[in-house]
C-alpha positions in Angstrom: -28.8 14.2 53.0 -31.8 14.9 50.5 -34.0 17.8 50.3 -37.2 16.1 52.0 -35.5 15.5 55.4 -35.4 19.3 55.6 -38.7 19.5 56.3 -38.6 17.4 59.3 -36.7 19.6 61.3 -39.7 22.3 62.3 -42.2 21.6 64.5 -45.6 20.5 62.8 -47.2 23.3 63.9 -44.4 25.6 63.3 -45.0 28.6 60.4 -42.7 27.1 57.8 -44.0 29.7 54.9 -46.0 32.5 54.7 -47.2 34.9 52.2 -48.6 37.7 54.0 -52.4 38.4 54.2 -52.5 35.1 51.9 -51.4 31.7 53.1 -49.8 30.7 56.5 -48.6 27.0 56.1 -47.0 24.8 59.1 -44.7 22.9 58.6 -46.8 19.4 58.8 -49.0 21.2 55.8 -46.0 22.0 53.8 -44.7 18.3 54.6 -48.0 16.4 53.0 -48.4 18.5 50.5 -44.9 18.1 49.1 -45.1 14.2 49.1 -48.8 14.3 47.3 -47.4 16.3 45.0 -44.7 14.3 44.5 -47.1 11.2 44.3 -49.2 12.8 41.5 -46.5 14.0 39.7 -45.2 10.0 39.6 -48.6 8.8 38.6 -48.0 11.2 35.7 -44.8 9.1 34.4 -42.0 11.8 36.0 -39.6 9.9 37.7 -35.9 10.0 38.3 -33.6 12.3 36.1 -37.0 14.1 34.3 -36.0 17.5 33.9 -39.4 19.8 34.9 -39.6 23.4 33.7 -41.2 26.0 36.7 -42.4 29.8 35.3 -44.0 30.5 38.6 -44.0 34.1 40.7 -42.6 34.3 44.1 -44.7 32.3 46.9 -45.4 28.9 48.9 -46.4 27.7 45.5 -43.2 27.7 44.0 -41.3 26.5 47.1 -43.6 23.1 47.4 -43.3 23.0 43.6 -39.6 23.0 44.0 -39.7 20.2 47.0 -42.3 18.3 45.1 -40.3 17.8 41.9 -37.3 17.0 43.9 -39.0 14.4 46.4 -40.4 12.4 42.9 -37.0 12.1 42.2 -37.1 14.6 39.0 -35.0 17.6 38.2 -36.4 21.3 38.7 -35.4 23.7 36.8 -37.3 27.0 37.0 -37.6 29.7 34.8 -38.0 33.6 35.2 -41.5 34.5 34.7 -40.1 38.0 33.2 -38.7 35.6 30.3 -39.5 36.7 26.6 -40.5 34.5 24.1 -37.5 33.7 23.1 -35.9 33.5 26.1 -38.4 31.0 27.1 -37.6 29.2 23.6 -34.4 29.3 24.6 -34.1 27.8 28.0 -36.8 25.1 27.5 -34.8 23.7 24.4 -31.7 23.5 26.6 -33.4 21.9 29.6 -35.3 19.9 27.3 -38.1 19.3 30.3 -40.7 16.4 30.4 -43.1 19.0 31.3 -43.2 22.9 32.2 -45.5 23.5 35.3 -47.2 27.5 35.6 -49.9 28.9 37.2 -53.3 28.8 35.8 -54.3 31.5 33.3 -50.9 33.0 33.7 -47.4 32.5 31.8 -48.7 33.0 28.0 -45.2 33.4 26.3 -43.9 30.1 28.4 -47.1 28.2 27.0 -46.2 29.3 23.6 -42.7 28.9 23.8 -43.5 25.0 25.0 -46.1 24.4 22.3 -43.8 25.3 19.7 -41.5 22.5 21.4 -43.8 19.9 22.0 -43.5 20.3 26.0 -46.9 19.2 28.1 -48.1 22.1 30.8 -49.3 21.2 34.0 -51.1 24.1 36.3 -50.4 24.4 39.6 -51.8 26.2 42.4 -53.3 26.8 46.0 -56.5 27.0 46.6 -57.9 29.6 49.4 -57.2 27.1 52.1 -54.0 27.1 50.7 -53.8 23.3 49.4 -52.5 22.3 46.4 -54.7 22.2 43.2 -52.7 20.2 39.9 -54.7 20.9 37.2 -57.5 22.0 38.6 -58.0 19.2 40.8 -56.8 18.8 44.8 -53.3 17.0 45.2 -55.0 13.8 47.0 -53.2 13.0 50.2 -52.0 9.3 50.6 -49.6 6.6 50.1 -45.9 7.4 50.0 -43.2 8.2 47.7 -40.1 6.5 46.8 -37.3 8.2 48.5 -34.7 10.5 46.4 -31.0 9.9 46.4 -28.5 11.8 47.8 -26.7 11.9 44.5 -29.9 12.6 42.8 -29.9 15.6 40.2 -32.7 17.9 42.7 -32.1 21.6 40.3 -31.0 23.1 37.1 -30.1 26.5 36.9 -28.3 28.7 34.5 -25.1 30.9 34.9 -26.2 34.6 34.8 -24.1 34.7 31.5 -22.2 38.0 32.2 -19.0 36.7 30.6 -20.2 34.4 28.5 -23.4 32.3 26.7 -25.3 30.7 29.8 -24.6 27.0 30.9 -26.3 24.5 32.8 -25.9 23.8 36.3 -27.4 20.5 37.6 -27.4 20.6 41.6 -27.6 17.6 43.2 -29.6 17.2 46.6 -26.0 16.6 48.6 -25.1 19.7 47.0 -28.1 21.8 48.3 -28.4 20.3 51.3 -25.1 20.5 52.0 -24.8 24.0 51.1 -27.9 25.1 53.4 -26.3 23.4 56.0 -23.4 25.5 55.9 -25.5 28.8 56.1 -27.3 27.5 59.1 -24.2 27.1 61.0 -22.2 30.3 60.0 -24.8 32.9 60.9 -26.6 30.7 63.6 -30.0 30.3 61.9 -32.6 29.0 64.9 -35.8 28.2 64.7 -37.3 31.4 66.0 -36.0 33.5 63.2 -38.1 34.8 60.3 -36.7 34.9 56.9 -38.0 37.8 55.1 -37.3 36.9 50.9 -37.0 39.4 48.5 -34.9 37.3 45.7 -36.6 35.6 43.4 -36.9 31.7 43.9 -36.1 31.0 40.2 -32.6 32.0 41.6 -29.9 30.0 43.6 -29.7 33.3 46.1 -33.3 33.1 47.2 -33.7 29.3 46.7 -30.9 28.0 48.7 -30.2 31.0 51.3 -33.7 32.1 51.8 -35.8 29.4 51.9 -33.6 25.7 51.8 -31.7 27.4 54.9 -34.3 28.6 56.4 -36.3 25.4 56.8 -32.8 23.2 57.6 -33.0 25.5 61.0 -36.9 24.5 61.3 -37.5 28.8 61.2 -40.1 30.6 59.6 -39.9 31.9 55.5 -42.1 35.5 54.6 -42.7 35.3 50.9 -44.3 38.3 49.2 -44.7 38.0 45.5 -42.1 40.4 44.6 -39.7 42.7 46.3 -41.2 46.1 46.7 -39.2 49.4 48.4 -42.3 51.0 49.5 -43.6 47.8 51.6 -40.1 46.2 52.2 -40.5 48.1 55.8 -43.9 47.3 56.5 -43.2 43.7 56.0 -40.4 43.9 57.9 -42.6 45.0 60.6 -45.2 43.0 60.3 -43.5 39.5 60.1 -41.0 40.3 63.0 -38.0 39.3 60.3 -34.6 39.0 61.5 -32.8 37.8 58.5 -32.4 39.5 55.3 -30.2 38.4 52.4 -30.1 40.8 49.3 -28.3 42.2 46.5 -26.4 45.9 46.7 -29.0 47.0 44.2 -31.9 46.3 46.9 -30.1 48.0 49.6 -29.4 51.0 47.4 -32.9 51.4 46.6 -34.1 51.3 50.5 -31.2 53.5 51.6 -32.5 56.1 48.9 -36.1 55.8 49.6 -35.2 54.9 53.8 -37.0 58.9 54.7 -39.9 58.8 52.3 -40.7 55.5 53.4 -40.7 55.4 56.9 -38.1 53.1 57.4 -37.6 52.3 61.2 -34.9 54.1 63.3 -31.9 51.4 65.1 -33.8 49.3 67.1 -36.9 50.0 66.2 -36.9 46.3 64.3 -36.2 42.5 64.9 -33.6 42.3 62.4 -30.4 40.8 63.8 -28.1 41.1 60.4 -28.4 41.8 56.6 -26.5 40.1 54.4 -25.4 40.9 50.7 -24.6 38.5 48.0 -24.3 38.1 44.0 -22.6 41.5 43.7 -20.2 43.5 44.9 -21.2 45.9 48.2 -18.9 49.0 48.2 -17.4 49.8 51.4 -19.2 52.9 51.4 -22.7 51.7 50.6 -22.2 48.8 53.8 -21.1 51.7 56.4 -24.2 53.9 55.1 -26.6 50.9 55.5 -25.2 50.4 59.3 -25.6 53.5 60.2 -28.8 54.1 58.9 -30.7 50.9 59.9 -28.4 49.8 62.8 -27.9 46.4 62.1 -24.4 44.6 60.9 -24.5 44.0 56.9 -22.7 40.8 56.1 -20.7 40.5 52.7 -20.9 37.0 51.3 -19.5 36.0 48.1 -21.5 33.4 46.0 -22.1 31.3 42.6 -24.7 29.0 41.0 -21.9 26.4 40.3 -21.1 26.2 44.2 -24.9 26.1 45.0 -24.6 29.3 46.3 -22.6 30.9 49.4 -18.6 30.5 49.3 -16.9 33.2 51.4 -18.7 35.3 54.2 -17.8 37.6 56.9 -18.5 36.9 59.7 -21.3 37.7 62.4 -20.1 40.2 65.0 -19.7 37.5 68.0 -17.6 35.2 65.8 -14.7 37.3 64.3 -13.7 40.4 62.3 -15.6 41.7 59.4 -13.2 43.2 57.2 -15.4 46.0 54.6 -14.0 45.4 51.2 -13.6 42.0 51.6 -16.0 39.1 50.9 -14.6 37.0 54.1 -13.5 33.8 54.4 -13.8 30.5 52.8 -17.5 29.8 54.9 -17.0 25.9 55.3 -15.9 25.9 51.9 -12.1 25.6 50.5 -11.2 28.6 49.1 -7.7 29.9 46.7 -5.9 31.5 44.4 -4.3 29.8 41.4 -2.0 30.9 38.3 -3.0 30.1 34.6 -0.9 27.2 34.9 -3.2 25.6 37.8 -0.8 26.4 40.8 -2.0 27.5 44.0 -0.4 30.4 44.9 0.6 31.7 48.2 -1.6 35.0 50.4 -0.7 38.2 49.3 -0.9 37.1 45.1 -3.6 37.9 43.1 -5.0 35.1 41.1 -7.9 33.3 39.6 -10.5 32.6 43.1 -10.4 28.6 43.1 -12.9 26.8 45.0 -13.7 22.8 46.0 -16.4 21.6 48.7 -19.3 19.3 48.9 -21.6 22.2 47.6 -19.6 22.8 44.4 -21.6 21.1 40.8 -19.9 18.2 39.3 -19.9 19.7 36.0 -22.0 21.2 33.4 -24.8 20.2 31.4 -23.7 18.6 28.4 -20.5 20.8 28.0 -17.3 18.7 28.3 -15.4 22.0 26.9 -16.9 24.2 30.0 -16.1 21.3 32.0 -12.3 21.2 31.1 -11.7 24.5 31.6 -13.6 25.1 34.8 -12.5 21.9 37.0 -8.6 21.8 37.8 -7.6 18.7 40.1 -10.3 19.1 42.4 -10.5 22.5 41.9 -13.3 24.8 40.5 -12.3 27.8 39.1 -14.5 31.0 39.5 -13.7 32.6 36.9 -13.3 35.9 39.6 -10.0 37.3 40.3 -8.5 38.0 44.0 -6.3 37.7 46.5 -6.3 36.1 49.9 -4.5 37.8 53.1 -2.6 36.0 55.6 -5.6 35.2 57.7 -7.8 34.1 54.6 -10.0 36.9 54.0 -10.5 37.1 50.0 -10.4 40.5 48.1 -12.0 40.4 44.7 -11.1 42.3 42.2 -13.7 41.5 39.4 -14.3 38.7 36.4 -11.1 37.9 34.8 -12.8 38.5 31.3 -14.0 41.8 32.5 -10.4 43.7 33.6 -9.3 46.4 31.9 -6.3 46.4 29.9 -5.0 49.8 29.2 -2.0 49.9 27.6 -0.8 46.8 30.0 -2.0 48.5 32.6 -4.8 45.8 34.1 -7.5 47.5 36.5 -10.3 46.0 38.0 -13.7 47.8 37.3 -14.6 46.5 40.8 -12.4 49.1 42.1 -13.5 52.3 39.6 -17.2 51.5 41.1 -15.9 52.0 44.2 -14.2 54.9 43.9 -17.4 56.3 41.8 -20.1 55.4 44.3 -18.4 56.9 47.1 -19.3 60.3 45.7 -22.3 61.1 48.0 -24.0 62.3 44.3 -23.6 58.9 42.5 -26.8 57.0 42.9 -25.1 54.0 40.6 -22.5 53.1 39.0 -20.5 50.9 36.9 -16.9 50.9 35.3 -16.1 48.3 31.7 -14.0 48.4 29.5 -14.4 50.0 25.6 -11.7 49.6 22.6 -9.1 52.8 22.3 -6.6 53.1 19.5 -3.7 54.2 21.9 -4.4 52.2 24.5 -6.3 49.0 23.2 -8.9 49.6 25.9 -9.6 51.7 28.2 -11.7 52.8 30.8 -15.6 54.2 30.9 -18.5 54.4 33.2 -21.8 54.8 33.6 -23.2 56.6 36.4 -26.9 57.5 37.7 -26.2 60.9 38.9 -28.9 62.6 41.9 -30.2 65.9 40.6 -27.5 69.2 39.9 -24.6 66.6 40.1 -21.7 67.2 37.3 -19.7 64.7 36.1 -16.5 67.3 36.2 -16.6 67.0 40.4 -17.5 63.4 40.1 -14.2 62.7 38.5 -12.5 64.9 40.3 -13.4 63.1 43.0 -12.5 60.1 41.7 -8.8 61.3 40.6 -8.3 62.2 44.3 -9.0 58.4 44.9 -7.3 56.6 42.1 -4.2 56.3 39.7 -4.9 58.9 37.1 -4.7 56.2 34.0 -7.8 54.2 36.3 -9.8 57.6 36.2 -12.5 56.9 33.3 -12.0 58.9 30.1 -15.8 58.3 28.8 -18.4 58.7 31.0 -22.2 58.1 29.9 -25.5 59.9 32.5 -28.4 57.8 31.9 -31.7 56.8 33.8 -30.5 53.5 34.7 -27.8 50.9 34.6 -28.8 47.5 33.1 -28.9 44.9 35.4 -29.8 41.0 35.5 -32.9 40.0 37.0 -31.2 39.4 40.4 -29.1 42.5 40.0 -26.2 42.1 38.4 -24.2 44.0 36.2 -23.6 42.9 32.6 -20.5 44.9 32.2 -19.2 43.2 29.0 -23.7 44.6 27.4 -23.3 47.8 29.1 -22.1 49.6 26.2 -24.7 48.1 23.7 -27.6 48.6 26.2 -27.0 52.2 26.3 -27.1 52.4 22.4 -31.0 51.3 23.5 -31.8 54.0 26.8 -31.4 57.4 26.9 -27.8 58.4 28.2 -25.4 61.2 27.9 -21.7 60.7 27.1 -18.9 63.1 28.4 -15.8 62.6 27.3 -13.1 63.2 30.0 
């Protein structure tokens, strides 16, 4: 299946996207506008394999962009519009894009960063009818396009880089499309539910769960420009949404700002589940959210390389959700494996192996990544765990980011856990740091609310953990640096608070 059959599920007249208080498109709009774009971008000389460069903000724009790329049978590969300079200088070089494509009059460091390499921009945009303008002219409405591939390279993407230098990730549209299918059917996506986006679409979360999902079940997408806590209610209000898919550090925010901002009571909303992905959800965090909002939070546990979603819980009517745990291989084969690249048996922790029809091929132009990532068939994570008996994974955090102490190998996933469910911790997050006795051993970083000590925060933490697993440095500061779709960067932790202002106490 390729991506431009998606859009033949809704009904024409059907809300396919909608930015609130902006543009409403149908789904017939969306349709023609993707295949002019993809018509003009042909006439242009981008064709099959052309890698094409997207720096654009959160909105219908970006989404047709996307589709019209893929439907001329190029490669998109956007770009966070938050990028530096050098960021930018970086990314472009590695995609090595026939063109970049921004907005017009925005995007200054991307336009420099592509000068510098000799890359053509093209401006794209909607006009107040909401139709698309190419450099500064109306995308023309007319003959066909030649039809993508299944096999077709649709997206390139980047691993986060939290263990290591980012790689490329080509995604074909079998990959995607498979992959969105899978969501569709394990949490029942219909056509009268709204999707309400708050990842960005430079990201596989929001790309492929958010919005490729979402218009595989013919159902409605709510794009606002970015995520905002003091609106996120209001919008959920507004667009009747019924499905949310976030990261823990969004659902922290809105459980600490749920009061001040008026957030609804249980049943006072449309939603039917949220669902968290791209970071681990402490146990606690998920029970607080359930109680306060009174809707089931589903844990799902997902990667760029497997175009997104891997495990899941499931919804209520289908089975047991098991707190702690990311679920079940969702439609997707899931293990455990040794060093030596044997499977082992439930009940052994080992490196999380996966294989499916949504899982990359391989990396850009990395044979070495490549060899040490695919195991007959098998792609490993990277993530450590352990299945149970009835297949429910447990992770216990990146391989590359345990902690050694002394021999002693804990998983930082576990220290968070233990820290956050301190009703003072606002955030936290356990690494590792060099120790003459021990080799390494453990410290944290916490976000504390107002009058909080660190002394009862350990202590608290000591009546919850193996004393050797209790952190012996412990920094206060402002804020815990995070990716742009909210991960944690354990391995820069320690540098990045060299840069903030922090506290450290030494246990």
């Amino acid at each position: 299946m390729q991506l431009r059959e998606l859009l033949d599920v809704g009904a024409a007249d059907r809300l396919a996207l909608r930015q609130l208080d902006k543009f409403y498109l149908s789904y017939a709009r969306v349709r023609a506008d993707v295949d002019a774009l993809a018509r003009a971008l042909q006439a242009r000389g981008i064709g099959p394999g052309d890698r094409i460069a997207v720096s654009l903000a959160n909105g219908p724009k970006i989404v047709m962009a996307f589709f019209g790329i893929a439907c001329a049978r190029a490669v998109a590969a956007p770009l966070n519009p938050a990028y530096t300079r050098d960021e930018y200088a970086f990314y472009l070089e590695d995609i090595g894009p026939e063109a970049l494509v921004v907005a017009p009059g925005a995007s200054p460091l991307a336009r420099d960063a592509a000068a510098a390499l000799d890359i053509p921009v093209i401006e794209l945009t909607l006009d107040e009818r909401g139709r698309l303008v190419l450099d500064g002219v109306p995308v023309p409405l007319d003959a066909p396009t030649a039809a993508p591939l299944d096999d077709d390279v649709a997206l390139f993407l980047h691993t986060s880089g939290t263990t290591s230098r980012p790689k490329g990730v080509p995604l074909t549209h079998h990959n995607l499309t498979t992959s969105a299918r899978n969501i569709v059917r394990w949490y029942r996506i219909e056509p009268r539910d709204v999707s309400l986006c708050v990842m960005p679409l430079f990201h596989v979360h929001g790309l492929v769960f958010s919005t490729l999902a979402t218009l595989l079940a013919g159902a409605t997408e709510i794009i606002p420009e970015r995520f905002s806590a003091s609106a996120f209610w209001r919008d959920v209000r507004r667009s009747g949404a019924t499905i949310v898919s976030a990261v823990p550090t969004i659902y922290r925010t809105l459980l600490l700002r749920a009061d001040a901002d008026g957030a609804p009571q249980p049943g006072e909303h449309k939603l039917r589940f949220l669902r968290s992905s791209s970071a681990a959800l402490p146990v606690t965090e998920m029970l607080r959210l359930e109680s306060r909002f009174g809707v089931p939070v589903i844990e799902a546990y997902s990667m760029t390389e497997a175009a997104h979603q891997m495990c899941a819980n499931p919804l209520p009517v289908d089975g047991e959700r098991r707190p702690g745990s990311v679920g079940v291989g969702a439609f997707v084969d899931v293990r455990t494996m040794d060093e030596a690249g044997n499977l082992l048996p439930p009940g052994v922790v080992g490196e999380v192996v996966v294989r499916g029809e949504n899982v990359t091929a391989g990396y850009h132009n990395n044979p070495e990544a490549d060899a040490a990532a695919f195991v007959r068939g098998w792609f490993r994570t990277g993530d450590c765990g352990m299945l149970d008996e009835q297949g429910y994974l447990t992770l216990a955090g990146r391989i590359k980011e345990t902690i050694n102490r002394g021999g002693e190998k804990i998983s930082p996933l576990e220290v968070d856990e233990a820290l956050l469910s301190h009703p003072g911790v606002i955030d936290a997050v356990a690494y590792a740091v060099p120790d003459e006795k021990y080799g390494e051993t453990v410290a944290a970083a916490l976000v504390l609310r107002p009058g909080v000590k660190v002394a009862e925060v350990l202590e608290h933490v000591r009546s919850r953990l193996a004393s050797f697993k209790v952190p012996s440095v412990v920094h206060v500061t402002n804020e815990i640096p995070k990716t742009a779709t909210g991960k944690v960067q354990r391995r820069h932790v320690a540098e990045a608070l060299d840069r903030t202002p922090a506290s450290a106490v030494r246990n």
